[in-house]
C-alpha positions as CSV (number, residue, x, y, z in Angstrom):
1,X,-346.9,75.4,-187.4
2,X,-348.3,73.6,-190.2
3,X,-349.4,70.1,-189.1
4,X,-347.7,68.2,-191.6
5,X,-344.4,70.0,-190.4
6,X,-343.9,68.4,-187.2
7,X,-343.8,65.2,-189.2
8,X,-340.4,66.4,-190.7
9,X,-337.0,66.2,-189.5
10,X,-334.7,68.1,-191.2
11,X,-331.5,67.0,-189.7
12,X,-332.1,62.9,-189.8
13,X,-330.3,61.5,-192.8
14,X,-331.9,59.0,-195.1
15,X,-331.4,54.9,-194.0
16,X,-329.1,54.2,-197.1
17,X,-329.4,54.2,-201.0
18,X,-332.0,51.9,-201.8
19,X,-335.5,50.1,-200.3
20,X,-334.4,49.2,-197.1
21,X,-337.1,45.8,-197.6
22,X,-335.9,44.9,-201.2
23,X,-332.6,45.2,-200.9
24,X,-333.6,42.9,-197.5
25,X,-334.8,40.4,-199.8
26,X,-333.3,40.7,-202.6
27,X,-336.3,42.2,-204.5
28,X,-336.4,45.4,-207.0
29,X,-337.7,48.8,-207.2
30,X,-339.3,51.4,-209.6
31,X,-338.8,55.1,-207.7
32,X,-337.8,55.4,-204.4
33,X,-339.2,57.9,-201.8
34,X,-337.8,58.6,-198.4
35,X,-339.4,59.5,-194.8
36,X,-339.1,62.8,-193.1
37,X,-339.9,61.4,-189.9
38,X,-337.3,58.6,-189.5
39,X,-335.0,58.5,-193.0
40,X,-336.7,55.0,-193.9
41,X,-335.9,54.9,-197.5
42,X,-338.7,52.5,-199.0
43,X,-339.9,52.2,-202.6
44,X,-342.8,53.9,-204.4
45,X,-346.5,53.2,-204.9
46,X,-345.6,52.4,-208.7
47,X,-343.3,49.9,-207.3
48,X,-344.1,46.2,-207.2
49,X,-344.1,46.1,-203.1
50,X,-344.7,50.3,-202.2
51,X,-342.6,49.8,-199.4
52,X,-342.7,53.6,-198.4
53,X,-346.5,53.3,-198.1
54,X,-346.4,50.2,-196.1
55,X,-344.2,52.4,-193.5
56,X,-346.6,55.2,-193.5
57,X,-349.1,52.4,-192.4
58,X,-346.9,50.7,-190.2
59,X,-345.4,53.2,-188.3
60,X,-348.0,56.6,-188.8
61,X,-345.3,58.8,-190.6
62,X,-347.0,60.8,-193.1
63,X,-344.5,62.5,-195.1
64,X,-342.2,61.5,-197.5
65,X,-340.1,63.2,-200.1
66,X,-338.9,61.9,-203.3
67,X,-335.4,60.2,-203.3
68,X,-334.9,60.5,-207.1
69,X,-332.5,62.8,-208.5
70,X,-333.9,66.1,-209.7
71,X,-337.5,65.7,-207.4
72,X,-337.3,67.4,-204.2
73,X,-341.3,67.2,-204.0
74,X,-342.9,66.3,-200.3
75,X,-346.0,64.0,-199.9
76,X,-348.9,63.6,-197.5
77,X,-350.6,60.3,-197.2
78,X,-353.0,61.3,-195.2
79,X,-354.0,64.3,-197.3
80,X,-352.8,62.8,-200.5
81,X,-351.5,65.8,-201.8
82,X,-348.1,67.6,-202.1
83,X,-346.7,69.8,-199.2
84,X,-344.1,72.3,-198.8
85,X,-341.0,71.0,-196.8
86,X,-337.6,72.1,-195.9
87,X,-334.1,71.0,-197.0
88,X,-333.4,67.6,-195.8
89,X,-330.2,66.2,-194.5
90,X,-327.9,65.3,-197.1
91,X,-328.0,62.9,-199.7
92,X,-330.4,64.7,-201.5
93,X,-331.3,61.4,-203.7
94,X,-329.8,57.9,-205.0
95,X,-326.0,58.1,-206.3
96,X,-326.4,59.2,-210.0
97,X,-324.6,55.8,-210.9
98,X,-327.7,53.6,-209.3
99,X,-330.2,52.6,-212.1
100,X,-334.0,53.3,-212.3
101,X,-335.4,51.1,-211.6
102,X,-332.9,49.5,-209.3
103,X,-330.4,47.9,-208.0
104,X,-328.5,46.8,-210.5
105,X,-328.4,43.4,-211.2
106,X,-332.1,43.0,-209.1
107,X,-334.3,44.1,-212.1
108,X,-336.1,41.7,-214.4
109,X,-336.1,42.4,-218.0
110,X,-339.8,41.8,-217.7
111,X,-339.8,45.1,-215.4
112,X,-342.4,47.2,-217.3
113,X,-344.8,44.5,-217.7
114,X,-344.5,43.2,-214.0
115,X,-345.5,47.2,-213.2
116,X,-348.1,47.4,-215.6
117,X,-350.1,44.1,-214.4
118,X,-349.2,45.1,-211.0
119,X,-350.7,48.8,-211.4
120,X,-353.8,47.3,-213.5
């Protein structure tokens, strides 16, 4: 078995449809990646708060998997490179209807500048 494999759980269903921290605070996000360990939905590393990362660091799962429709691409921190995964439990991604960056109404118009300073 490949190592990064027994970091995935196929059958364990995402936490919800958004950053479980921003929408906690009432904060924003750019692209939103989940954890194949646990479901924990957190935001990306182009994101103001990279969420996902913190919970790689936080709790030591290493995979994650885009939650954006159309990417079904799997991620190893510790490697920092893509890996091969199986289907995960359904949803597959976000509801269709949920903006990018998101959630609605969260978003400042400012967005791209905020993530261009932020990722300077």
């Amino acid at each position: 078995m490949s190592d990064h494999l027994k970091h995935i759980q196929p059958s364990v269903p995402p936490s919800g449809t958004g950053c479980v921290e921003c929408l906690a605070t009432g904060d924003w996000w750019f692209h939103l990646r989940r954890c194949t360990e646990c479901g924990h939905i957190g935001c990306c590393d182009d994101s103001l708060n990279r969420h996902a990362r913190k919970h790689f660091h936080d709790t030591g799962h290493p995979i994650i998997q885009s939650f954006e429709p159309g990417e079904d691409w799997f991620y190893d921190y510790r490697s920092d490179q893509e890996v091969d995964g199986p289907r995960l439990a359904d949803p597959q991604h976000h509801p269709i209807d949920q903006p990018t960056p998101g959630p609605a109404g969260a978003v400042p118009r400012n967005w791209q500048r905020l993530l261009m300073e932020r990722n300077d």
